[in-house]
C-alpha positions in Angstrom: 61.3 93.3 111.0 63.9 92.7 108.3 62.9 95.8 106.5 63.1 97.8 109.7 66.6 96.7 110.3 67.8 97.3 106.8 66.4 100.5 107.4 68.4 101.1 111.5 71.2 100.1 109.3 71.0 102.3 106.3 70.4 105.7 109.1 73.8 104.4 111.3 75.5 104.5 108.0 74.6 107.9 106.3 76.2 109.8 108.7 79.0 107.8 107.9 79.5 108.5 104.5 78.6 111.8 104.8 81.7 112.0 107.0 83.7 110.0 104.7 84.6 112.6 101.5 86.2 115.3 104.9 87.9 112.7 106.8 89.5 111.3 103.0 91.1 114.9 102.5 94.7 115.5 103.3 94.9 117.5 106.5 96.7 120.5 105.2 93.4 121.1 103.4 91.8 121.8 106.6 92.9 124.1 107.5 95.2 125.7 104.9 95.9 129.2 103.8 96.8 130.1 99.8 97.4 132.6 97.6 97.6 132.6 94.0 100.3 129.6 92.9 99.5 127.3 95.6 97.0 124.9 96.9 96.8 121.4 98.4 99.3 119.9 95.9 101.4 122.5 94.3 103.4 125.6 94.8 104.3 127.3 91.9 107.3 129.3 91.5 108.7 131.8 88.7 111.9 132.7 87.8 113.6 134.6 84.5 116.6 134.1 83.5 119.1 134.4 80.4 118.4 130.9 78.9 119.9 133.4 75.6 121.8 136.5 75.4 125.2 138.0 76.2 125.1 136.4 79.9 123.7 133.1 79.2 126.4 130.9 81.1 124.0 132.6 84.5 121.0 129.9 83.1 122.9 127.1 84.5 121.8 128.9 87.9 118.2 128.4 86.7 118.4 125.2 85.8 120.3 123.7 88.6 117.7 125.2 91.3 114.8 123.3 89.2 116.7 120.0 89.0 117.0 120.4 93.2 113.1 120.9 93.3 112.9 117.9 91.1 114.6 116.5 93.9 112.4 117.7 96.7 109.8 116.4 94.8 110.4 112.9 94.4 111.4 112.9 98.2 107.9 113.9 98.8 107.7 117.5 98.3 107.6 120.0 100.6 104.6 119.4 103.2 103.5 117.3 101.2 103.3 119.7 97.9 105.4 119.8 94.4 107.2 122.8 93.8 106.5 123.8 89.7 109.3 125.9 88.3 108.0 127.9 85.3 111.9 129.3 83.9 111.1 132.1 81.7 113.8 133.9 79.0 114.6 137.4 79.3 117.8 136.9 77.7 119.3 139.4 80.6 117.3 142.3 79.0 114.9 144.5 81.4 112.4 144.9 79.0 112.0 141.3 78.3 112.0 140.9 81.8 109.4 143.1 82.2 107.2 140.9 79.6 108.2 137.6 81.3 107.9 138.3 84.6 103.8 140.3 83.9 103.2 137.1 82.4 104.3 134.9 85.4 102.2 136.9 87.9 99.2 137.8 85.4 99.3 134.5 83.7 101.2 131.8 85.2 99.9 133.0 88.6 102.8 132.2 90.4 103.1 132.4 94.1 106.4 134.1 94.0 109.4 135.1 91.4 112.5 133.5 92.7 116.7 133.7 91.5 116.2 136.2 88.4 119.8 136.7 87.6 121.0 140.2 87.1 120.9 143.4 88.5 119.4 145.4 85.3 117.0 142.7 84.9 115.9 142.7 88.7 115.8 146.5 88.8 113.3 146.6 86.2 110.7 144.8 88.3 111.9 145.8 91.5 108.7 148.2 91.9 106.4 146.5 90.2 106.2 143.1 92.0 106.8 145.2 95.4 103.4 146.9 94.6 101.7 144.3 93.4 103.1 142.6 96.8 104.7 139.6 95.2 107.8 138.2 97.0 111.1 138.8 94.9 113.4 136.5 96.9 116.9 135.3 96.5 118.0 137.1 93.9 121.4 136.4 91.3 122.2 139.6 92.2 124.9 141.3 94.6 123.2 144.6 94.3 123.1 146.4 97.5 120.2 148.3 97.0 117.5 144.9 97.9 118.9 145.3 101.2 116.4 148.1 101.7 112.9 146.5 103.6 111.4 150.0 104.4 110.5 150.7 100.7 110.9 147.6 99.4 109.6 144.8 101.7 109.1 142.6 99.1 112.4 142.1 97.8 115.1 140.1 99.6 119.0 139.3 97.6 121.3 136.4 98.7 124.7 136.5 98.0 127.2 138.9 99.5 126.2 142.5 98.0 129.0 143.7 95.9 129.7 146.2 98.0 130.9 143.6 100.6 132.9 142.3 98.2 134.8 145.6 96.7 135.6 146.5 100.2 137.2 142.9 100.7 138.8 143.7 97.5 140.2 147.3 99.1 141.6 145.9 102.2 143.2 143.1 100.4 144.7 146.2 98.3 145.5 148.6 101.0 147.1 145.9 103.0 149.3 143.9 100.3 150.0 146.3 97.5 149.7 150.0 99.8 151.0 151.8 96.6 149.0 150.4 94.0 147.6 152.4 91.0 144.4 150.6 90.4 142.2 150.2 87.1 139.3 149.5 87.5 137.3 147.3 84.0 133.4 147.8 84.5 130.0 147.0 83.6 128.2 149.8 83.0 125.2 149.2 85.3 124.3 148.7 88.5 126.5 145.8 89.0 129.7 147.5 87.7 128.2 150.8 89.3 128.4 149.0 93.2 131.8 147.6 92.3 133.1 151.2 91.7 131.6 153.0 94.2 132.2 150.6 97.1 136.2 149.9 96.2 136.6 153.6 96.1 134.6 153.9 99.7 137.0 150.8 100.7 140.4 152.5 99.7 139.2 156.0 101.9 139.2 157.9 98.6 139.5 156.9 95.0 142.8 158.9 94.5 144.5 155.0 94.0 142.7 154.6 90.8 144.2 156.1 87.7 141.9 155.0 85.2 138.3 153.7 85.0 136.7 151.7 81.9 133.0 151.1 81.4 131.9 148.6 78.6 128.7 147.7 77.8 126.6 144.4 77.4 126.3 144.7 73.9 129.9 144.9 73.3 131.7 142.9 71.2 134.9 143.0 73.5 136.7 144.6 76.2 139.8 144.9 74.4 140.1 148.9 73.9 139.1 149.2 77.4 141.8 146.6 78.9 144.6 149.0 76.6 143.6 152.0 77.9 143.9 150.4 82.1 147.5 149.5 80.8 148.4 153.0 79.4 147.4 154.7 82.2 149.8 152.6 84.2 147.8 150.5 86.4 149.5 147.5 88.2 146.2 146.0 89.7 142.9 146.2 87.9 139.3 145.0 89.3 137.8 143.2 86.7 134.0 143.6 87.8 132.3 141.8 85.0 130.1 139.4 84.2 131.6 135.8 82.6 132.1 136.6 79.0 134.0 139.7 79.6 135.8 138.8 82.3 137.3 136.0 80.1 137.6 138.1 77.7 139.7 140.7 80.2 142.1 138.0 81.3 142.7 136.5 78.3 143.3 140.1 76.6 145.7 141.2 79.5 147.4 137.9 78.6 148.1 138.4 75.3 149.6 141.9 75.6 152.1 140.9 77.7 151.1 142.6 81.0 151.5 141.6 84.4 149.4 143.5 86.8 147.5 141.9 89.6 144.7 141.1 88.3 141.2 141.0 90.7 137.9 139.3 89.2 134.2 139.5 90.7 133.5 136.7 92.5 130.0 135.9 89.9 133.0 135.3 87.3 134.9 133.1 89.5 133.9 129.8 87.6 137.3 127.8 86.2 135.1 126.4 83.6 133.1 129.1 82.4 135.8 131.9 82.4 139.6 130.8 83.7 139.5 128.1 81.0 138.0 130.0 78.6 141.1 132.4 79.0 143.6 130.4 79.1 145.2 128.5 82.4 148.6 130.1 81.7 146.9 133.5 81.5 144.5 132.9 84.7 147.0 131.6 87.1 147.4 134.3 90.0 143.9 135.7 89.8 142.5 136.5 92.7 138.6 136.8 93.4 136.6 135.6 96.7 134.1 133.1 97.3 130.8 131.9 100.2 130.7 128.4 98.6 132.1 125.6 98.3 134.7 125.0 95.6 133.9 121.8 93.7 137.3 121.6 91.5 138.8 121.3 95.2 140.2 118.2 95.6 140.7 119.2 99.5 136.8 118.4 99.5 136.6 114.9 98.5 135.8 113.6 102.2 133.7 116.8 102.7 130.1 115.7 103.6 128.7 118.8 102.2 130.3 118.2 98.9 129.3 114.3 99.1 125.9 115.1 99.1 126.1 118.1 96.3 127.8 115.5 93.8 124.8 112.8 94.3 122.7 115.4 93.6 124.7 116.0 90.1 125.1 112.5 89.2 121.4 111.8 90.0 119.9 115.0 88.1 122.5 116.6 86.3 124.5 114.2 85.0 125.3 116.2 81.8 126.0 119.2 83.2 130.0 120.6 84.1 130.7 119.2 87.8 133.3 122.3 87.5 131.5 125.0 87.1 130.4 126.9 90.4 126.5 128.2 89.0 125.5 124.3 89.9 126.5 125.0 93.3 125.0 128.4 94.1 121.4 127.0 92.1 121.5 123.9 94.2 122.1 126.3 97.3 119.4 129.2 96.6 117.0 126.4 95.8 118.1 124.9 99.4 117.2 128.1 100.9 114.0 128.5 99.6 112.7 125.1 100.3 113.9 126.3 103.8 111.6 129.0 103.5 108.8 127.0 102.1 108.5 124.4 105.0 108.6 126.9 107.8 105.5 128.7 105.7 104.0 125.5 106.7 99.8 125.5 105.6 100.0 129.4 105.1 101.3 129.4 102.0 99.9 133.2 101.3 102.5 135.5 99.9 102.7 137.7 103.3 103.9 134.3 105.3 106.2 133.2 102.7 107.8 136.9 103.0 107.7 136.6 106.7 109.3 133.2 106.7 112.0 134.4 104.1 113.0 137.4 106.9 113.4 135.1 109.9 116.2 132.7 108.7 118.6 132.1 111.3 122.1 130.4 111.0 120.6 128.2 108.4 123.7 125.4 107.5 123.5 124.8 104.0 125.9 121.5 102.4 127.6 123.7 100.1 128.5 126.9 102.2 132.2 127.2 103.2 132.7 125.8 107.0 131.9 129.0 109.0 129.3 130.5 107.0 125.3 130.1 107.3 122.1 132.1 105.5 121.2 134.9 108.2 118.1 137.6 107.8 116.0 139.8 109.7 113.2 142.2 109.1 115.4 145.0 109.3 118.7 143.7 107.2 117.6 141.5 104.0 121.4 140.3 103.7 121.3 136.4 103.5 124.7 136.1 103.3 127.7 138.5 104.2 131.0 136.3 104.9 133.5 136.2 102.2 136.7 134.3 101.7 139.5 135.6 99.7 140.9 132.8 96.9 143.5 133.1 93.9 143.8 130.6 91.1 147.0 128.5 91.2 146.3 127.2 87.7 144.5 124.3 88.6 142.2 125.2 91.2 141.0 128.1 93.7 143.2 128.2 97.0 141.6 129.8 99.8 144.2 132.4 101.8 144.0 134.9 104.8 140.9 135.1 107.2 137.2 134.8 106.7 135.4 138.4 105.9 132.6 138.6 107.8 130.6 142.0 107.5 
């Protein structure tokens, strides 16, 4: 009898612990979906960026989104996974970005490349991670041409395109300085390229602009090319340039003595990366525009937004310069794409994360100036397209006339 109930025992219990190993696994394993750089406890992301090179100020971008997913992942993760950030150099050259970015799909086997910085750099594997069908999102670049889903569904920017912007620019031209001759200091590449092309669309014609300077990357200076914008008589130049040069610009147009209005990209709009650089006495007056949140504003200090950025930097940045802007847009692409991530739920497969990154709707993000949100669609891949116009007082941006919205 006693061997027969060990026995009644031992069959009520197998099916048991046959169940046991299925019930112990977590329940997004169920039922979950993956593609390469995901699976029950990680997503794993790529990005390049200029930790060296003439543009290396754009790394703090970089390495302010991985200190948010650092973040994310001591608050649990996202659905319950750790996002891995593999940051690879390219040192804001296209063929090294090439090289890096073959090696984080072929290699690394990320799920998706996120935040490369540049528009060179991004150009260069535009096509190739749109054929190989691996998402491209949220890009440091204003470039207008990742607004274009039909042949490139796989690519999505984030900021305001630069076109946007050198139309803001125009108006603010056409409506407060009607007779302006306009020089116009640019990158020559796509970047500078967009600036040019859109503030000539914005002005009607580009009849306004007496004189028009390329430099490029590898360039020493800007100084010849800030001369020749003052001998041929211009009294407000576009400075559509990238940090170093754009110091460089206001600095030079300092030190010569001249006085014309003087416009700045908005991806050089940092006080401590270029209007210190320069010189306050030199940058006071600058105008430029801005989506985020200023943290030099003292106007903030009550701001909830800006409350919860700076516990952020204290907590996992405490090094870094609370002054300079590229903390703030990281911390808010990375926002965005952990958006993204938890709407892509258990079907974290590359065509679901694409999907998820075209449906955002007036997404709030902490640091995004009070009227503004992260928009897209299947048919516009514009994130963000509101603009504010600012000009540096010698202490700190100030905000004047309306919102842009476009």
């Amino acid at each position: 009898m006693a061997r027969f109930a060990r026995l009644r025992v031992a069959c009520i219990l197998l099916p048991l612990l046959a169940a046991g190993p299925v019930q112990a696994q977590p329940a997004q394993a169920q039922n979950a979906k993956y593609d390469p750089g995901a699976d029950d406890k990680t997503i794993k992301i790529g990005t390049t960026a200029p930790l060296s090179g003439p543009v290396s100020a754009f790394a703090q971008i970089a390495k302010s989104a991985e200190a948010y997913f650092r973040k994310v992942n001591d608050d649990g993760g996202v659905n319950g996974r750790r996002i891995q950030m593999i940051i690879a150099d390219d040192a804001y050259s296209p063929p090294k970005t090439v090289e890096q970015t073959r090696r984080l799909v072929e290699s690394e086997e990320v799920l998706l490349i996120f935040g490369g910085v540049g528009t060179p750099t991004n150009s260069a594997v535009h096509k190739y991670l749109n054929d190989r069908r691996v998402p491209q999102l949220f890009l440091g670049s204003g470039a207008a041409k990742w607004d274009d889903p039909k042949n490139f569904p796989w690519t999505i920017g984030w900021q305001p395109t630069y076109r946007d912007e050198a139309i803001a620019y125009a108006r603010y031209i056409k409506a407060s300085h009607a007779h302006a001759k306009i020089g116009v200091l640019y990158q020559n590449d796509d970047l500078g390229k967009d600036y040019l092309k859109a503030l000539e669309e914005g002005l009607g014609s580009g009849e306004a602009i007496v004189a028009r300077a390329a430099y490029e990357t590898s360039a020493p200076t800007v100084d010849t090319q800030i001369l020749q914008l003052k001998t041929a008589g211009a009294d407000v130049v576009l400075v559509a340039a990238t940090p170093k040069f754009a110091a460089q610009a206001i600095r030079k147009i300092g030190e010569i003595g001249w006085k014309p209005v003087t416009i700045i990209s908005n991806v050089s709009a940092s006080i401590s990366g270029v209007l210190e650089p320069a010189g306050k006495d030199n940058s006071t007056g600058v105008i430029s525009s801005q989506y985020l949140k200023d943290a030099t504003d003292p106007a903030l200090k009550d701001d909830a937004g800006y409350k919860e950025w700076l516990a952020f930097m204290d907590k996992y940045l405490p090094e870094a310069n609370k002054n300079d802007w590229l903390n703030v847009y990281g911390y808010t692409i990375a926002q965005t794409l952990v958006t993204v991530l938890k709407a892509a739920g258990n079907d974290l497969t590359r065509a679901n994360v694409m999907k998820q990154a075209t449906m955002l709707r007036d997404v709030r993000l902490p640091m995004l100036i009070n009227g503004t949100a992260v928009n897209n669609s299947p048919e516009r891949y514009t994130p963000m397209t509101s603009l504010q116009l600012i000009r540096f007082d010698g202490t700190r941006w100030v905000p004047f006339g309306d919102l842009l919205k476009n």
